[in-house]
C-alpha positions in Angstrom: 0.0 0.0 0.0 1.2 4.0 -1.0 0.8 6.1 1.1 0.3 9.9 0.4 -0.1 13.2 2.4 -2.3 15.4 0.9 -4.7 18.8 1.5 -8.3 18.9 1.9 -8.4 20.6 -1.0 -6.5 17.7 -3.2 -8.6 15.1 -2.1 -11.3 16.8 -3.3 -9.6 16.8 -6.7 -8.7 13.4 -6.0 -12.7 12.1 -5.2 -13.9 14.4 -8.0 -11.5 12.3 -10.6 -12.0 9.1 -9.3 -14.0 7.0 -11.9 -17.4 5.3 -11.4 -16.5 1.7 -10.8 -18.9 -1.0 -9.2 -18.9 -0.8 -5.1 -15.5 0.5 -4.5 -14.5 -0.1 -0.7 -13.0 2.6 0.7 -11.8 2.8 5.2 -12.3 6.4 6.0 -11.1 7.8 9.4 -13.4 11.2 10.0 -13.3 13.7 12.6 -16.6 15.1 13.2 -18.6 17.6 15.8 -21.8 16.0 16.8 -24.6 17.7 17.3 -25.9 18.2 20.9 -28.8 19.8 23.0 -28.6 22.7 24.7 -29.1 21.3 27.7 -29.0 18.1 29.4 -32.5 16.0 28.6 -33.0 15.3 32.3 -30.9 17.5 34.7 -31.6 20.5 32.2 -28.5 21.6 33.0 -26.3 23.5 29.9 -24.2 21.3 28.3 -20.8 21.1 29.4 -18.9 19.8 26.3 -18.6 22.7 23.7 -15.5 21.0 22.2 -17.3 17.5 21.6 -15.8 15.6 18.7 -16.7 12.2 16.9 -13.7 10.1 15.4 -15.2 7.3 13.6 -13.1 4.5 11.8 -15.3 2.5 9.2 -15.1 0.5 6.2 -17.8 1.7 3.7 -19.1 1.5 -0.1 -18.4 4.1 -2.6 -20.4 4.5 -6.2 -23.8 2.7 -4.7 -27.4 4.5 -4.8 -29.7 4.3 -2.0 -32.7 3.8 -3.9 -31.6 0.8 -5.5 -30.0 -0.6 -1.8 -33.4 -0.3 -0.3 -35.2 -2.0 -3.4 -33.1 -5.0 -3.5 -33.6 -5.7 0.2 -37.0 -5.7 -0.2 -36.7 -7.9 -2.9 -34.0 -10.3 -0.5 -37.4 -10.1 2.2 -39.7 -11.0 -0.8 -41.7 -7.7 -0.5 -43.0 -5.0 -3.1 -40.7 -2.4 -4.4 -43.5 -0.2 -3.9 -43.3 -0.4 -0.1 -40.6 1.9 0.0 -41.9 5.4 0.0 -39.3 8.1 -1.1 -38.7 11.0 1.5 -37.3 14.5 1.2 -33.5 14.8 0.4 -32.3 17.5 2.5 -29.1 17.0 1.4 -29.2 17.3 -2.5 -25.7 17.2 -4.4 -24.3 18.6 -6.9 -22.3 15.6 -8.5 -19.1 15.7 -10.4 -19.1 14.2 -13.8 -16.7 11.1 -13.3 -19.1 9.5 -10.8 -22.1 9.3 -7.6 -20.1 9.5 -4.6 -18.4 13.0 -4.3 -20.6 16.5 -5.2 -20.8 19.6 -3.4 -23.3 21.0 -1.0 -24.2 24.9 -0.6 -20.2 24.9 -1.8 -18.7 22.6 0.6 -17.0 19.1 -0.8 -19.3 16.6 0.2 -19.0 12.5 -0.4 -21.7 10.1 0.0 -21.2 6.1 1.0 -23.0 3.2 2.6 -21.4 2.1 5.3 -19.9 -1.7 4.8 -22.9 -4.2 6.7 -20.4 -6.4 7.7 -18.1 -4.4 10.1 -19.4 -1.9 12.5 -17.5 1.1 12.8 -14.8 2.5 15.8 -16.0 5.7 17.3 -14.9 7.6 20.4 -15.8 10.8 21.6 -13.6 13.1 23.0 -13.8 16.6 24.9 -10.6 18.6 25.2 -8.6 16.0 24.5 -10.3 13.4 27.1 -12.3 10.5 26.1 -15.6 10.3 27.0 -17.8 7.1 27.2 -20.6 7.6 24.8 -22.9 6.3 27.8 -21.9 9.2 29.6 -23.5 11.7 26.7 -27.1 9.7 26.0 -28.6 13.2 27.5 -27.2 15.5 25.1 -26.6 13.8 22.3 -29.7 13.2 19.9 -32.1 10.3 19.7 -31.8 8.1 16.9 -34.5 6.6 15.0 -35.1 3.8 12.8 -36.2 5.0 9.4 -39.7 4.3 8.8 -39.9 4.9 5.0 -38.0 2.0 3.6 -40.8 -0.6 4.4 -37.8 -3.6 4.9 -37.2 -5.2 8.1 -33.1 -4.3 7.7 -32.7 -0.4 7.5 -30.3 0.8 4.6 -27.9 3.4 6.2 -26.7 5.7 4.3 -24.1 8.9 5.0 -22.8 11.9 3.5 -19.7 14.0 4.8 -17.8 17.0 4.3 -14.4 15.9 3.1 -12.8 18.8 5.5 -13.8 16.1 8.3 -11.9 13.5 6.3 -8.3 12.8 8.1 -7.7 9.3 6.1 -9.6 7.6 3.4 -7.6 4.5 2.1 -9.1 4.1 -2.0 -8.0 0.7 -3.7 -4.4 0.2 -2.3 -3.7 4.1 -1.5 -4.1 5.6 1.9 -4.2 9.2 1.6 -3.4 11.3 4.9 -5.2 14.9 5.0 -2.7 17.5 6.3 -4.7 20.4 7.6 
């Protein structure tokens, strides 16, 4: 395996130049800020990590479409296509021409993926440089809810992220490191 340190803003060149190609597993290490409450759901007291950050390790899919994911498991659990009833996208890209992963939102350098089913993904949280035990954050961090639209018994997951809270994404045999 290469490896290659790079800017945000040559990866994005990189994802936008990448060709379509059948499933193509990617491992992405991200750095994200989670959204909280303002307060604490049962003490009501103000929340008490302002410099809350996600990193997630996962293996995921690149070049797949939702629509046809969530269709062919309802075919898998011998149901009608027509169970699935399409929501809102309130995340709409603007896709590059080489392929249906990496697009822009409102300007920022976005990529979509479906995470990999068979791996779960590596996430801590951490708060001025401590770790924090995602038990210990239930009360600020949003609920999460099943989605009810897809009509299978297995939900499809699907994600979009800015690439500026890319650090690594290894593509085919090349792990690219983001310098920031």
């Amino acid at each position: 395996m290469t490896k290659q340190v790079i800017t945000t803003n040559e990866l994005n060149t990189i994802l936008a130049n990448t060709p379509n190609s059948i499933g193509t597993f990617v491992k992405i290490v991200q750095l994200t800020t989670p959204k909280t409450t303002k307060k604490c759901r049962i003490s009501k007291e103000l929340n008490t990590t302002p410099n809350l950050r996600k990193l997630t390790i996962l293996n995921a899919i690149l070049n797949t479409e939702y629509v046809k994911g969530v269709e062919n498991q309802l075919v898998r659990e011998n149901k009608a296509k027509t169970d699935y009833k399409q929501g809102i996208n309130t995340m709409p890209l603007e896709l590059c021409e080489n392929n249906n992963f990496f697009g822009y939102f409102k300007g920022n350098a976005v990529i979509q993926y479906r995470p990999f089913d068979n791996s779960r993904p590596k996430t801590k949280f951490v708060n001025n440089s401590k770790i924090i035990d995602k038990e210990n954050l239930q009360d600020i961090l949003p609920k999460t809810y099943k989605a009810t639209n897809q009509g299978s018994d297995k939900e499809i997951h699907w994600r979009k992220l800015y690439t500026k809270n890319i650090r690594k994404i290894q593509i085919n045999k090349t792990l690219f490191v983001v310098k920031n």
